[in-house]
C-alpha positions in Angstrom: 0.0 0.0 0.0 1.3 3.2 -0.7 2.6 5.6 2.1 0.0 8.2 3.7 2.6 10.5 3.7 2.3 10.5 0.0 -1.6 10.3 -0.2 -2.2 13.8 -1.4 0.9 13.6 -3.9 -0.2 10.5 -5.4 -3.8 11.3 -6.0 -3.1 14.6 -7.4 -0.4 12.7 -9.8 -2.9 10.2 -10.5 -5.7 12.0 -11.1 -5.9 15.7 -10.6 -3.1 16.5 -12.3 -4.5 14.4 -15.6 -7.6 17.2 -16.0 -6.7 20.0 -17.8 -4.8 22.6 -15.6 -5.4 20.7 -12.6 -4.5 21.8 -8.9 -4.5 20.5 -5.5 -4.9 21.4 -2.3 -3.8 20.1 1.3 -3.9 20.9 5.1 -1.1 20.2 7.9 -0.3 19.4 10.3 -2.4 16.3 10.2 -6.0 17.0 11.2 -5.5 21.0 11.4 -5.9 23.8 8.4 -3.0 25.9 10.4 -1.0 25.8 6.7 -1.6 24.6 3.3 0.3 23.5 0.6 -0.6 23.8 -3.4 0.4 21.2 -6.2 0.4 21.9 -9.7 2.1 20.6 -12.7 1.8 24.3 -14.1 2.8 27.6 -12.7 0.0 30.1 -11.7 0.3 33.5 -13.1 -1.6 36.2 -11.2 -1.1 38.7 -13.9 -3.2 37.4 -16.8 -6.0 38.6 -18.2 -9.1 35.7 -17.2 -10.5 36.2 -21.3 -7.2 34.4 -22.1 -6.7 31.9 -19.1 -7.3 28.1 -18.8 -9.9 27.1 -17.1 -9.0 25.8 -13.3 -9.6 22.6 -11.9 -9.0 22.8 -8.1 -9.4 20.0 -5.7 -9.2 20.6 -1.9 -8.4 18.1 0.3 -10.0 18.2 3.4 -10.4 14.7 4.7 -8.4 14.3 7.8 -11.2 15.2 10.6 -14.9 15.8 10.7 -16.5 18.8 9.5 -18.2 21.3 12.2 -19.7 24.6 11.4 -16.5 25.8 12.1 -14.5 24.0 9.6 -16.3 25.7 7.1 -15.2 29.6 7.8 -11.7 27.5 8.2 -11.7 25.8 4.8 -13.0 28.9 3.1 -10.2 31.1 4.8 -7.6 29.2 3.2 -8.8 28.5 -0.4 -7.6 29.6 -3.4 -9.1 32.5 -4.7 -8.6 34.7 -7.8 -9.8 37.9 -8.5 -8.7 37.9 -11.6 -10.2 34.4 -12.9 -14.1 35.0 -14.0 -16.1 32.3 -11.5 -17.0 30.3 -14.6 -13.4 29.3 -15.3 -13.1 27.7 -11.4 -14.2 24.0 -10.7 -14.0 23.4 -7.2 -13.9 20.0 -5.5 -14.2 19.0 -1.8 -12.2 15.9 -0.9 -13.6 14.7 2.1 -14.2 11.5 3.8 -17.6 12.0 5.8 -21.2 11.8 4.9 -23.3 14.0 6.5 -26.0 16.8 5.5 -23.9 19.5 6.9 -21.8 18.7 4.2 -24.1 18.8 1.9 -25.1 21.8 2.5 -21.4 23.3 2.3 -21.2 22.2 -0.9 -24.5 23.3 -2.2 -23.7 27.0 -1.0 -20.3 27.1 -2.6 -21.1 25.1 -5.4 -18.5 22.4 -5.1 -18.3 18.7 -6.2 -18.4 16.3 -3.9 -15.4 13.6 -3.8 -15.9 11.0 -1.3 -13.2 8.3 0.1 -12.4 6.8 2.7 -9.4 8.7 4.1 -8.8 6.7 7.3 -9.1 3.2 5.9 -5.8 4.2 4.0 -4.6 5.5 7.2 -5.1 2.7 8.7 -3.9 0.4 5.9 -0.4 2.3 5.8 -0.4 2.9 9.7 -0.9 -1.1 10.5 0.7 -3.2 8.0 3.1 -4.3 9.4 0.3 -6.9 11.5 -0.6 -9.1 9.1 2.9 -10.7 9.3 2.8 -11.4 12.9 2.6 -15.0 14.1 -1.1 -16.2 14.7 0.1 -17.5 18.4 0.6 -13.7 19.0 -3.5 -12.9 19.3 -4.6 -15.9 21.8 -3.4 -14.7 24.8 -5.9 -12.0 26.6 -6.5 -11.4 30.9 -9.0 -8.6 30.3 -12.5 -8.8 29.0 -12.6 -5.7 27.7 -10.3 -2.3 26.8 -11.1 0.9 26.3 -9.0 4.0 25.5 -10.4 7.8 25.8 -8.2 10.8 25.6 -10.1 14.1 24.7 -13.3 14.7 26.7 -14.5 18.5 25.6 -17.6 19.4 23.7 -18.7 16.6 20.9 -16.1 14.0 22.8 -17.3 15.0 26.5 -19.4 11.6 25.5 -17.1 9.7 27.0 -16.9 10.9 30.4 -20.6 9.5 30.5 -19.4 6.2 29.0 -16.7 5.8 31.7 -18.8 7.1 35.3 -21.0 4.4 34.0 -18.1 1.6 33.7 -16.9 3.2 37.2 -20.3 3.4 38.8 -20.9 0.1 37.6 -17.4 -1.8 39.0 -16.7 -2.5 35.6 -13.1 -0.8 35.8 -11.6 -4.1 37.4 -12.8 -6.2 34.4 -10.8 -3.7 31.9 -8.4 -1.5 30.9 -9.8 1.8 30.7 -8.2 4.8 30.2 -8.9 8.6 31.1 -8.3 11.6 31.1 -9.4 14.4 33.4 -8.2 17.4 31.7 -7.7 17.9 27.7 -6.4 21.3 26.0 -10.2 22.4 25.9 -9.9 22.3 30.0 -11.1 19.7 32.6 -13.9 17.5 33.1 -15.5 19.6 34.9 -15.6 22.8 33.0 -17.1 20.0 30.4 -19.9 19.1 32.3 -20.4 23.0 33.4 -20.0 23.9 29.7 -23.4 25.0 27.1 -21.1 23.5 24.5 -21.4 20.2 25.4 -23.5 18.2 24.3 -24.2 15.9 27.1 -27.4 15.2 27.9 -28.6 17.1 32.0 -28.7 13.2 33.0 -25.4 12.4 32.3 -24.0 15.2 33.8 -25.2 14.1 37.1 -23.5 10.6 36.4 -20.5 12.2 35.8 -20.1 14.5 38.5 -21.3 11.7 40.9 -18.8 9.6 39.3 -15.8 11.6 39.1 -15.9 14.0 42.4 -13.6 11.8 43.9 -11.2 10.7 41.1 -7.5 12.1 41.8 -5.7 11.3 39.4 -6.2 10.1 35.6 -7.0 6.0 34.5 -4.3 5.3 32.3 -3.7 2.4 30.7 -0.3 2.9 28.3 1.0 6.5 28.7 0.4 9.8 30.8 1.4 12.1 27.9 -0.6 11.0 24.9 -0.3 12.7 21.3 -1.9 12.9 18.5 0.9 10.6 17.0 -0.4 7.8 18.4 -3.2 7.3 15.8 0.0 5.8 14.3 1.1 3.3 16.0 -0.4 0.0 17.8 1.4 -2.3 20.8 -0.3 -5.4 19.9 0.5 -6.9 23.2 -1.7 -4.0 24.3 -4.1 -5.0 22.0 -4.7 -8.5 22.5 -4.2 -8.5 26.2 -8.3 -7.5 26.4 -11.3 -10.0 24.4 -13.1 -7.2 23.3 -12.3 -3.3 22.0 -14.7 -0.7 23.0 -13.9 1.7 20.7 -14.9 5.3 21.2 -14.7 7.3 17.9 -14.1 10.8 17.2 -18.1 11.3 16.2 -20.9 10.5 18.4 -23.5 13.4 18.9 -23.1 14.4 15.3 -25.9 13.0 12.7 -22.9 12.1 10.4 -21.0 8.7 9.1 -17.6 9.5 10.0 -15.2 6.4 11.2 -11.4 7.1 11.9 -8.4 4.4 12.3 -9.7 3.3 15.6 -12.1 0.9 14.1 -9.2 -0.7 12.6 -7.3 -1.6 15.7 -9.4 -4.5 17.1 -9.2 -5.8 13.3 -5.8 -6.0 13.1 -6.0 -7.5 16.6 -8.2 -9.9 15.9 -10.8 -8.9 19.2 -14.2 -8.0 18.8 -15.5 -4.7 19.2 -18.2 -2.1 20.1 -18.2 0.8 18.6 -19.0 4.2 19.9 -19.9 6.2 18.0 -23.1 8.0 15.8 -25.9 6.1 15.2 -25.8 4.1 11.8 -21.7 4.1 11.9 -21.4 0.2 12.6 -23.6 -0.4 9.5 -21.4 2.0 7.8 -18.9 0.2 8.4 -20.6 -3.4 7.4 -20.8 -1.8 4.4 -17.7 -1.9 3.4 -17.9 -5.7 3.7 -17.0 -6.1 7.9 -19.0 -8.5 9.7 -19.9 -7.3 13.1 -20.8 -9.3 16.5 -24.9 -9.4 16.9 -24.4 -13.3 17.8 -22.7 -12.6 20.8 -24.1 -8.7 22.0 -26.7 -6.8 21.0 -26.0 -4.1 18.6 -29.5 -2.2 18.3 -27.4 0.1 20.1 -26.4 1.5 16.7 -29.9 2.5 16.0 -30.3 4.5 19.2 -30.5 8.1 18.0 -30.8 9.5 21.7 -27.1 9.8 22.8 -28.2 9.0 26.6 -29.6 5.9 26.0 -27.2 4.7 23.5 -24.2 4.8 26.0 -26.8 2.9 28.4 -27.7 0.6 25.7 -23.5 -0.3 25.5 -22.9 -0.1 29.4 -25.6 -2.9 29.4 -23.8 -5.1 27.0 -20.5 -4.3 29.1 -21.9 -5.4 32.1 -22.8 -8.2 30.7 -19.8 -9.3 29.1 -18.4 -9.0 32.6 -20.5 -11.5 34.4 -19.1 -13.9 32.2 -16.9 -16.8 33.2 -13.1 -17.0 32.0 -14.1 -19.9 30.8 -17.4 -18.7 29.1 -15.1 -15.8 27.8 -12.5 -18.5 26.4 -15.8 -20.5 24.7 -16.7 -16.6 23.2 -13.6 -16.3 21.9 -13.5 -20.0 19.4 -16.3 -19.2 18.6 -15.7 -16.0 16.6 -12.3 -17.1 15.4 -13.8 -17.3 11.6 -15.0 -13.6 11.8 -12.4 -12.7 13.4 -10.0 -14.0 10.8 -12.1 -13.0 8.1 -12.0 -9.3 9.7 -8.8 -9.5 9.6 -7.9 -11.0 6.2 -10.5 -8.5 4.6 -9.1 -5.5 5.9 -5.5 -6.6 4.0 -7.2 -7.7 1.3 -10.7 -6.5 -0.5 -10.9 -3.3 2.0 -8.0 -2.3 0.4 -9.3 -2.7 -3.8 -12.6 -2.1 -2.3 -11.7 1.9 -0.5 -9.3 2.4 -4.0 -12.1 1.4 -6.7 -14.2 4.1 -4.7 -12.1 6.2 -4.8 -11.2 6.1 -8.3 -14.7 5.5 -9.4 -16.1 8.7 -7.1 -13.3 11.1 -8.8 -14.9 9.9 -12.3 -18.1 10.4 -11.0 -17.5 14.0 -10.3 -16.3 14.3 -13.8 -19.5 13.2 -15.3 -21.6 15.6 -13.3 -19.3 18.1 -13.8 -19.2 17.4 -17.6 -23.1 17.5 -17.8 -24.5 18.7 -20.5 -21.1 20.0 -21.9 -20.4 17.9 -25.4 -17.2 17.1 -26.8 -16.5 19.7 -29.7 -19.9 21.1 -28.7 -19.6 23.3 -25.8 -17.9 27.2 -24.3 -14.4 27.3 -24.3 -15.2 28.6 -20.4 -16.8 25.5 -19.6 -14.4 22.7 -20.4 -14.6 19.4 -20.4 -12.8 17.6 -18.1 -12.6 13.8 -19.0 -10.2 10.4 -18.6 -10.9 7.1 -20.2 -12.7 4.1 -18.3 -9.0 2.3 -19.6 -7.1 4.9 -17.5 -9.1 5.0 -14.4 -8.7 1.1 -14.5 -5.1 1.4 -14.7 -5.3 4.0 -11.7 -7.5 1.5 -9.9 -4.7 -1.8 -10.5 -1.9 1.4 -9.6 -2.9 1.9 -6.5 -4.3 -1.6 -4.8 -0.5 -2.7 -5.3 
């Protein structure tokens, strides 16, 4: 797979750079839009008269993190804009790897085309490939039946603070590996819970001040200092030293499907998992051809569309994954070895021609609607056609699933 630190350089090789006067767009440090960086195959003159330009093709790439409101004003801050260059001549596309109707409606205001992909499956695929060479003895071994990691707690993540009173409420601590953190760079739990910009619902503030007025000091469970570098990187002995992965994404209040490399790290570990997050996200992610765990949990937590309940909902099925025996735990376990392994042998394998044919085939999408209407031969020299061949876009597709 080739390297994420290449992603926006090979896409824009492959693909952007292949439409007439074709430019890119991207954003770093990784998940920010503090700096940006343009690639072109042609310089930009600023000093042209626009009756005698090229048309531009300009694809921003803003798939890292989920869009808020603010993202927007962010995004629109640091595009490219000409005075010079009559609006006509400018086809803008949004990269982005989130479906949502806030982004719709961005995109309908600007008038952009929408390119969808899943950004953090190729994380993920780059990030953790190095797993699928490891000895199969090196997932048996596990003397926790569950872990669960949670860094950030402010605003749209202050969902996990509710998540984790209930696990300490509960007792449910001893039975995991749970981490926590009582402060983030937004401030501390308690400014959370005393914050309008959370989200959290007047019930689980109560649980979480109950909870927490006595905590001291933060549950970790691998480091005291985390980073955002860590998305990176994965201690399988970690990992696999827990049955099951609750995995607390980046979305959960937010009526968007949005899934980050989390998901990914039970998968490589072979463990089952429950997943956190919006409602509709684990289907999202059967979707792209996972299989999930409704034979051993239940997962009508992913259709729960009130926030409250939904952590209930997976406290329950916690809890009851506790009261299990080790040996009822160790009987769990054979029994989901086959999708576990298929998990697992998926995510190296179709995930990986299945994320690039989308890919690839959404970027020719965009062409088509962008080329509606306009001819060849038959159409303004301000409103150009932009066009590849199905031949090429199949070479792109064999390219990059290498």
């Amino acid at each position: 797979m080739f390297s994420l630190d290449r992603f926006y350089h090979i896409l824009h090789d492959n693909l952007v750079s292949k439409i007439q006067n074709g430019k890119s767009v991207y954003y770093y440090p990784f998940g920010t839009y503090d700096h940006s960086i343009m690639l072109s195959n042609n310089p930009i003159s600023m000093h042209v008269d626009w009756r005698l330009d090229r048309p531009f093709f300009h694809c921003y790439f803003a798939d890292q993190e989920p869009y808020y409101d603010s993202t927007f004003l962010k995004l629109k801050d640091s595009l490219i804009y000409y005075d010079h260059v009559y609006p006509s001549m400018r086809t803008n596309i949004l990269a982005n790897s989130e479906k949502s109707e806030l982004k719709k409606d961005f995109l309908r205001s600007e008038k952009y085309y929408d390119w969808y992909y899943f950004y953090h499956g190729f994380a993920a695929l780059d990030w953790y490939r190095d797993f699928q060479y490891l000895n199969s003895t090196s997932f048996n071994r596990f003397d926790k039946v569950f872990i669960c990691y949670n860094h950030l707690i402010s605003k749209y993540r202050s969902y996990r603070l509710h998540l984790v009173s209930n696990l300490i409420s509960q007792d449910l601590v001893k039975h995991g590996s749970v981490s926590l953190f009582l402060e983030d760079k937004e401030g501390t739990w308690k400014d959370t819970i005393e914050s309008n910009e959370s989200p959290l619902d007047n019930r689980a503030r109560v649980k979480i001040y109950n909870s927490l007025k006595n905590i001291t000091a933060p549950l970790i469970i691998d480091t005291d200092s985390p980073n955002g570098a860590m998305s990176a990187t994965v201690d399988i002995k970690q990992l696999t030293s827990a049955l099951w992965h609750v995995v607390t994404e980046t979305v959960y209040f937010l009526p968007k499907l949005h899934l980050t490399e989390k998901i990914f790290k039970p998968i490589v570990a072979k463990r089952p998992f429950i997943l956190v997050a919006a409602p509709g996200n684990l289907a999202y992610l059967k979707s792209y051809g996972f299989r999930t765990f409704d034979r051993w949990i239940d997962e009508s937590y992913d259709l729960e569309e009130d926030h409250y309940i939904r952590i209930e909902k997976i406290t329950a099925e916690i809890a009851r994954l506790c009261a299990l025996t080790p040996a009822e735990l160790r009987q769990m376990h054979a029994e989901m070895q086959e999708v576990l392994e298929y998990n697992f042998n998926h995510f190296y394998t179709t995930f990986k021609i299945t994320i690039v044919n989308e890919l690839v085939d959404n970027f020719a999408s965009v062409l088509g609607q962008i080329n509606n209407g306009r001819q060849p031969n038959n159409h303004s020299q301000y409103h150009t056609r932009f066009e590849l061949t199905p031949e090429y876009f199949d070479e792109v597709k064999k390219r990059l699933s290498k």
